[in-house]
C-alpha positions in Angstrom: 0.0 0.0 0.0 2.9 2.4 0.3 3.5 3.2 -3.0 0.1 3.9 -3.7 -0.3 6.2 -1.5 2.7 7.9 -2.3 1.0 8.4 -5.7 -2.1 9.5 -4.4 -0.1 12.1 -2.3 2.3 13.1 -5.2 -1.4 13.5 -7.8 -2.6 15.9 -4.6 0.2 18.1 -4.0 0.4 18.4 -8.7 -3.2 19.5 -8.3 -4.7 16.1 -9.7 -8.9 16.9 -7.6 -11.7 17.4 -8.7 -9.5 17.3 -12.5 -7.2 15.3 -14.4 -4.0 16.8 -14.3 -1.5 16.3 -17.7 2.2 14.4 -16.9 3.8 11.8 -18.3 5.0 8.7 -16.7 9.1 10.0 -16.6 7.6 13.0 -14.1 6.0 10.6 -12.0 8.8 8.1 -12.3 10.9 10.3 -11.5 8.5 12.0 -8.1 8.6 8.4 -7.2 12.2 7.8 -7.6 11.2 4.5 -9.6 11.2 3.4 -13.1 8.3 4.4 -15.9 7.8 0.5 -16.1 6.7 0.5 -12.7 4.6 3.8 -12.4 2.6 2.3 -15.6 2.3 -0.8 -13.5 1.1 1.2 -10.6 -1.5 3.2 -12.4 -2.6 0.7 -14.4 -3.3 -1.1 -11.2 -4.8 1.7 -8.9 -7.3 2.1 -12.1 -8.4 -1.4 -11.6 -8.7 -0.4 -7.8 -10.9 2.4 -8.4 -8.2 4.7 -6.8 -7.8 7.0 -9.8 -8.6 7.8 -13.1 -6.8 8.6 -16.1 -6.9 9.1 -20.0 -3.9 8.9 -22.1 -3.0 10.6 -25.5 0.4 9.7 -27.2 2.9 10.1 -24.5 0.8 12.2 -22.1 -1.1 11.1 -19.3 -4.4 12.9 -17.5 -5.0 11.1 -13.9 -6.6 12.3 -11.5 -8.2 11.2 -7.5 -11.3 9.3 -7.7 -13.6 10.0 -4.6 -12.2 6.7 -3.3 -8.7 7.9 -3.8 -9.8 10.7 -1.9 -11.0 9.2 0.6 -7.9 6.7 1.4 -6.1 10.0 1.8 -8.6 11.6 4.2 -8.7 8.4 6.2 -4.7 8.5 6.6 -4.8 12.1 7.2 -7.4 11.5 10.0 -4.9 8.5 11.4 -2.1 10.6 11.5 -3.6 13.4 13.2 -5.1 11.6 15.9 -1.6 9.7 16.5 0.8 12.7 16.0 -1.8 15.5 17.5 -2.8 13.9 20.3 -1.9 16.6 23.2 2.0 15.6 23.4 4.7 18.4 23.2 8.1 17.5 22.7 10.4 19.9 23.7 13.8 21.9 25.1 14.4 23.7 28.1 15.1 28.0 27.5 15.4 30.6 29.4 12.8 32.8 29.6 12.5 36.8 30.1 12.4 36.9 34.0 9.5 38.0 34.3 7.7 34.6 35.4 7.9 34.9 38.9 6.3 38.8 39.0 3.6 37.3 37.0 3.0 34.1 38.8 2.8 36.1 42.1 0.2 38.2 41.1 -2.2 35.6 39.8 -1.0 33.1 42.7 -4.5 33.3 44.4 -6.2 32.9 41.0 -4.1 30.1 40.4 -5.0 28.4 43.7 -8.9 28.9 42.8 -8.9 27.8 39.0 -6.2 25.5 38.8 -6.0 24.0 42.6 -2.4 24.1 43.0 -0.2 26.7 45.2 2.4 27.6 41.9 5.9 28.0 42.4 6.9 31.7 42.0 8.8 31.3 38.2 7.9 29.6 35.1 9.7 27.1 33.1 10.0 27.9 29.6 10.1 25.1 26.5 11.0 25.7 23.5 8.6 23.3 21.4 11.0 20.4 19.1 7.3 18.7 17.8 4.7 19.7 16.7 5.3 22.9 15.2 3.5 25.0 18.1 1.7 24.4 21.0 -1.6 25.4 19.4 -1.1 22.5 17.2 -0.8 20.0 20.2 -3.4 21.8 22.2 -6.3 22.0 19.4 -8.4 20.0 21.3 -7.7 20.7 25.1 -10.7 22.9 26.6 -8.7 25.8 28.4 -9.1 26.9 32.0 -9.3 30.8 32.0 -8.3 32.7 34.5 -9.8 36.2 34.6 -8.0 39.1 34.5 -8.1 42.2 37.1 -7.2 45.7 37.6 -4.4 47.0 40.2 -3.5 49.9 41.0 -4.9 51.3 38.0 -3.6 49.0 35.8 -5.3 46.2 33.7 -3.7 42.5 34.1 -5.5 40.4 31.5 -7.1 36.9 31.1 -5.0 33.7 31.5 -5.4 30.6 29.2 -4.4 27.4 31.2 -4.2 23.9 29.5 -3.6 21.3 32.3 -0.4 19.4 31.6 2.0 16.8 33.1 5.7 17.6 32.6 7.3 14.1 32.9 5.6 12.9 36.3 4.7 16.8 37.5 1.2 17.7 36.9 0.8 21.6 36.3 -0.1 23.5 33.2 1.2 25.8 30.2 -0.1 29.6 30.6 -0.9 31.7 27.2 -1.8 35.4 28.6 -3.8 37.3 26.6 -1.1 39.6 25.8 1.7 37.1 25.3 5.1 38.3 24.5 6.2 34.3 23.7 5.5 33.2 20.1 3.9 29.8 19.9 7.0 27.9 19.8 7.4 28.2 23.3 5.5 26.8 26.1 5.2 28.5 29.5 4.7 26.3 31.9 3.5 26.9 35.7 3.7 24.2 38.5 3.4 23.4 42.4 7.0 22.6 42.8 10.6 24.1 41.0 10.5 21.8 37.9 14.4 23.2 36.8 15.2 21.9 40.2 12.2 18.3 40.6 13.4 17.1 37.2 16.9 17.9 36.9 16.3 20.4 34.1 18.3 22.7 32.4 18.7 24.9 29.5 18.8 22.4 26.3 17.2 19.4 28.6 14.4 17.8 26.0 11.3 17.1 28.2 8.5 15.4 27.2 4.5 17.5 27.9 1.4 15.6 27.8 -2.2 17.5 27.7 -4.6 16.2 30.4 -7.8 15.9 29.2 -9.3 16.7 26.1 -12.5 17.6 23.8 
């Protein structure tokens, strides 16, 4: 099956849905880093199947995705996104801005009432290795939000926090609602040091598993 769904993928990315789209069986021999022989083979074959279909005229060749080809992609697609995006963050220890610990104290008690945890005064900051951002691991984690409040005259906004265990620690990654991070690093807030309770430091790959889901 892998080589026909590396065609199906290579007739998607030339544009080959909903249309048959015109190359000739050295272009696809040579996207598949195989012999013309064996791409005639294969189309030939995943015409029988249903997978595609194609007309030809002299050396050229029209193929396109069936709605069963389709399909077999969408199917994969939905595979692969429920092994790959399934709430996991793999990732490297940074340093951060030093401004964790102000931040942490001021929502402490607000931590305590959402999250039920005392935090330690600091974040831990990761650097995210896979997927590309933490949005992309966290699309289907409900958020705790944490309101915002005024001090002083100024404004401290809302909190989004997704409940997380960092190796054995169970805590959570904090998006404010005026970040300063881009989304290829996590902030992370928990109950104890977790620099100091894992051994962590700067370049340390740690592995971050969502708790709970949609």
């Amino acid at each position: 099956m892998g080589e026909r769904i590396e065609l199906l993928v290579k007739l998607a990315e030339l544009g080959a849905i909903g249309r048959k789209k015109e190359v000739t069986l050295r272009e696809l021999a040579s996207l598949l880093n195989t012999s013309p022989q064996s791409v005639l083979r294969l189309i030939r074959e995943m015409e029988m199947e249903g997978l595609i279909s194609r007309e030809t005229s002299g050396r050229k060749t029209r193929v396109g995705l069936t709605e069963k080809g389709l399909r077999v992609l969408e199917d994969l697609y939905e595979r692969l996104e429920r092994a790959l995006y399934c709430g996991l963050i793999l990732g490297e220890v940074v340093s951060g801005l030093g401004e964790g610990s102000y931040y942490v104290r001021l929502y402490r008690d607000r931590i305590r009432e959402y999250l039920g945890f005392d935090p330690f005064p600091g974040t831990l900051n990761v650097r995210v290795l896979f997927p590309k951002t933490i949005f992309d691991a966290l699309v289907d984690v409900r958020p705790i939000l944490i309101p915002g409040f005024v001090r002083d005259g100024r404004t401290f906004g809302d909190v989004k926090a997704y409940p997380v265990k960092i190796e054995d620690v169970e805590g959570a990654i904090v998006v404010p609602s005026r970040s300063v991070h881009p989304p290829k690093i996590a902030e992370i807030i928990a109950p104890v040091n977790l620099r100091e309770a894992l051994n962590l430091k700067d370049g340390s790959k740690i592995r971050i598993k969502a708790l709970g889901g949609r």
